[in-house]
C-alpha positions, 0 to 999 in steps of 0.5 A: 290941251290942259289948263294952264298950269305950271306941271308941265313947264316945271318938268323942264326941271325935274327930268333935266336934274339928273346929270349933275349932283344937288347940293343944298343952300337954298336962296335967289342971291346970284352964285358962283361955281363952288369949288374944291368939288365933291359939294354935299351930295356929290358921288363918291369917287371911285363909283361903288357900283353895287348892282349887277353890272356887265364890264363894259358899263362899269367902265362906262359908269366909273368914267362918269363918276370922275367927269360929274365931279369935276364939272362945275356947271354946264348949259344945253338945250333940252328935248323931252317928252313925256307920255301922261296917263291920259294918253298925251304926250307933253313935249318942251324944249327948254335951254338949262343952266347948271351950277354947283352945289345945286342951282338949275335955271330952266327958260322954256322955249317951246311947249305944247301950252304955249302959255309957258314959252318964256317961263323961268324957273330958278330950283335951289337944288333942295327944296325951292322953286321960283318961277316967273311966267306969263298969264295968258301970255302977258300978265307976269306971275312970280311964285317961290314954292316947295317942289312938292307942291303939287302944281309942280308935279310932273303929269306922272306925280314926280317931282324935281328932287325924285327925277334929280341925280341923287335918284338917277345914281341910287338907281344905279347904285341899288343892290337890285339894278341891273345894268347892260351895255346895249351897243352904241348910237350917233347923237347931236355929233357925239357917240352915246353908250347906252346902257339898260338900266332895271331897277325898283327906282325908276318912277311910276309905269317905267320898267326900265331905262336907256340912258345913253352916256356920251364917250367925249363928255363922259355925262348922261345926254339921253335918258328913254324910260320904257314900260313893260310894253316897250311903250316909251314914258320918258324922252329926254335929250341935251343937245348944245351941251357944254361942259363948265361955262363961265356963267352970267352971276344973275343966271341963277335969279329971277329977273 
């Protein structure tokens, strides 16, 4: 087990960022749902699809596209692993809160450092992070930082903003990614889509990805980013999911 250290509960953030698009104003003040949609940074409708992409995942892919503009905020638990250079795998379980133009709470309820269940993590959806956690499990720490900061890196060196939807749909998007409907699976109650995703954008050691789109929502649920090996770097799951909550106005503030 590593130090203590904030990299592995600030990928609760950064792998979850990219169902939903990020926004800009920075700030701990409590927030409400933006409304009319698009907000800055949103996906043009309908999806420019650029790369090489099969019949069945442009579907797919434009479906999305007018699902993530008219949802507001949405809440899930998170499963993800990620498998570090060093050859361990870091696992969390986190419960996540989202709303326009931006913001994400995460709280970690399990985590392979058990020093980190109970974090907070509050992201701007720009530049900012505030954090409250525990030292050693008792003493309270509280922290405003920019998500490059190097103790807010995932074990791979990506930060919130490179994992968030932005980046998710450049990689989409991209005149060099290619994407094929690989078939279909039963997750969480849900059926998913899963389309392989090849592309330039996909981060350090991943040579393509499996994103799995739920036919009842029409947003991403499962993300598996693989290697050339097929050794699987990334896994990431949201189960509980729900679609445009009316959230707590102190949701989005360290308490």
């Amino acid at each position: 087990m590593r130090p203590f250290s904030f990299r592995s509960g600030l990928l609760a953030c950064a792998v979850v960022t990219f169902l939903v698009a990020c926004g800009a104003p920075s700030g701990m003040a409590p927030v409400a749902p933006v409304d009319p949609l698009p907000s800055p940074g949103a996906l043009p409708v309908p999806l420019p699809i650029q790369g090489r992409v099969d019949v069945l995942s442009r579907q797919v892919l434009e479906g999305m596209a007018a699902r993530v503009q008219a949802t507001r905020t949405w809440q899930a638990r998170v499963v993800s692993e990620l498998l570090e250079p060093s050859g361990d795998l870091d696992h969390l379980v986190y419960d996540v809160a989202y709303a326009r133009p931006g913001f994400l709470s995460s709280e970690v309820r399990e985590a392979r450092n058990r020093g980190l269940v109970g974090s907070h993590f509050v992201f701007d959806g720009k530049n900012r992070v505030d954090l409250e956690t525990r030292l050693f499990g008792w003493i309270p720490l509280r922290f405003s930082l920019p998500c490059t900061d190097p103790r807010l890196l995932d074990a791979r060196g990506r930060s919130i903003r490179d994992n968030s939807t932005e980046a998710l749909i450049s990689l989409l998007l991209d005149p060099s990614t290619s994407v094929v409907h690989r078939g279909e699976r039963a997750f969480d109650g849900d059926v998913l889509d899963l389309l392989e995703v090849r592309g330039s954008r996909s981060g350090p050691a991943i040579d393509h990805e499996l994103v799995g789109i739920s036919r009842s929502m029409r947003v991403p649920r499962s993300r598996h980013g693989l290697d050339p090996r097929g050794r699987r770097i990334l896994r990431m799951e949201l189960h509980r999911m729900v679609l445009n909550p009316v959230l707590p106005p102190d949701t989005f503030t360290i308490r």
